[in-house]
C-alpha positions as CSV (number, residue, x, y, z in Angstrom):
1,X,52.0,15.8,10.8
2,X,51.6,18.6,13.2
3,X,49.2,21.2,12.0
4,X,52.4,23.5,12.4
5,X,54.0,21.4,9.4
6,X,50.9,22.9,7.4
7,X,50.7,26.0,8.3
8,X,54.7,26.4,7.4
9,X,55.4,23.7,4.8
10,X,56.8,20.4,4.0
11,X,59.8,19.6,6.6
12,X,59.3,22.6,9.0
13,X,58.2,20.8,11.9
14,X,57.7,21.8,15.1
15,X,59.3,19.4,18.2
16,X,60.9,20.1,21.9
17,X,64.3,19.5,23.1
18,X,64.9,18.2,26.2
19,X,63.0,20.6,28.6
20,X,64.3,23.8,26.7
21,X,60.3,24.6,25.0
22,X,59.9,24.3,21.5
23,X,62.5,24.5,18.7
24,X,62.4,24.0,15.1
25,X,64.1,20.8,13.4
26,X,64.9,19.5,10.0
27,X,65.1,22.7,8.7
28,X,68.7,23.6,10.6
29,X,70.4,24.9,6.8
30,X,67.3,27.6,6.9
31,X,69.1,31.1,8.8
32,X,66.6,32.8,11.5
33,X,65.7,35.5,9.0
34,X,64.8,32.9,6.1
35,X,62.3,31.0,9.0
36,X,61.5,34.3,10.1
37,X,60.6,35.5,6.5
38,X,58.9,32.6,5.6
39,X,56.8,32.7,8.9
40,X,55.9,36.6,8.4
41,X,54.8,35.1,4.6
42,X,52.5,32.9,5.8
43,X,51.2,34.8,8.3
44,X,50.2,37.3,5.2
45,X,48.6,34.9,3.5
46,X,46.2,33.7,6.6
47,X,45.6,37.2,7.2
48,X,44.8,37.5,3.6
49,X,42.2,34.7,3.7
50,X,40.9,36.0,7.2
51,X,40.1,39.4,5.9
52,X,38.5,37.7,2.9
53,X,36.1,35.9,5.0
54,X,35.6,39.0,7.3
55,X,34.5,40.4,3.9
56,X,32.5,37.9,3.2
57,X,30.6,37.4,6.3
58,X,29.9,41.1,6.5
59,X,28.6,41.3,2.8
60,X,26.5,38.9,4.0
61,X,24.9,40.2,7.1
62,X,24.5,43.1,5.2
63,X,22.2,41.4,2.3
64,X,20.1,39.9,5.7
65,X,19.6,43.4,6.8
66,X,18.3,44.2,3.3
67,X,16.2,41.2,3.3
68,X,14.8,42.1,6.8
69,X,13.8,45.6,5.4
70,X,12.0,44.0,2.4
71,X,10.0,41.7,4.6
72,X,9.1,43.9,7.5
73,X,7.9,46.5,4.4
74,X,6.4,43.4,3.2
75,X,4.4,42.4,6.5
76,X,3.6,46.2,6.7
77,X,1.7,45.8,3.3
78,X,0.1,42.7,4.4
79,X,-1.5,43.8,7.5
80,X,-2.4,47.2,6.4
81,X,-4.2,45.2,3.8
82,X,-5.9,42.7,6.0
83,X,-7.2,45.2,8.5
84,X,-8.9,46.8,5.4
85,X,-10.3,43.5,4.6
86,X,-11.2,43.0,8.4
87,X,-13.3,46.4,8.2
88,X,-15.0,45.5,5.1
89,X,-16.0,42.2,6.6
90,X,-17.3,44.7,9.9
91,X,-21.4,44.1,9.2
92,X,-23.0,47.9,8.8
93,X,-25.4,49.3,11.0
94,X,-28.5,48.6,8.9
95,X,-29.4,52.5,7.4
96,X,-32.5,54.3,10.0
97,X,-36.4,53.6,8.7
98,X,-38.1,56.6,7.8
99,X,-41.4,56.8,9.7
């Protein structure tokens, strides 16, 4: 079956006449506006599920980006801490002897 079968349905299949391009066959008692209406329905419904998954992928880049924020807050955190850590660890100057 041609993937043109599935995107239109059972018995709409897509085949070529003798050098005049494509044409549609098996469905000859369908009228140009029925194929033409049931094309223009389908092509609704794939442009349904496409913006769907549009949606989908943006709501998800979007939750990245939060995630990103959180971790570069995060990494802020962490080295602000460890350079506290670092200058604790610094030894001191030992304090000047009184003479």
């Amino acid at each position: 079956m041609h993937s043109y079968a599935l995107i239109f349905g059972e018995g709409f299949t897509w085949g070529s006449t003798s050098g005049a391009g494509p044409s549609f066959q098996g469905m000859s008692s369908m009228s140009n506006g029925e194929v033409l209406a049931r094309m223009m329905s389908r092509m609704d419904i794939f442009d349904t599920r496409l913006n769907r998954m549009e949606s989908m992928i943006a709501d998800r880049f979007q939750s990245i980006e939060i995630m990103h924020g959180s971790l570069d807050s995060r990494m802020d955190t962490l080295q602000s801490q460890l350079q506290t850590v670092l200058q604790l660890l610094q030894p001191h100057p030992p304090p000047p002897s009184e003479p």
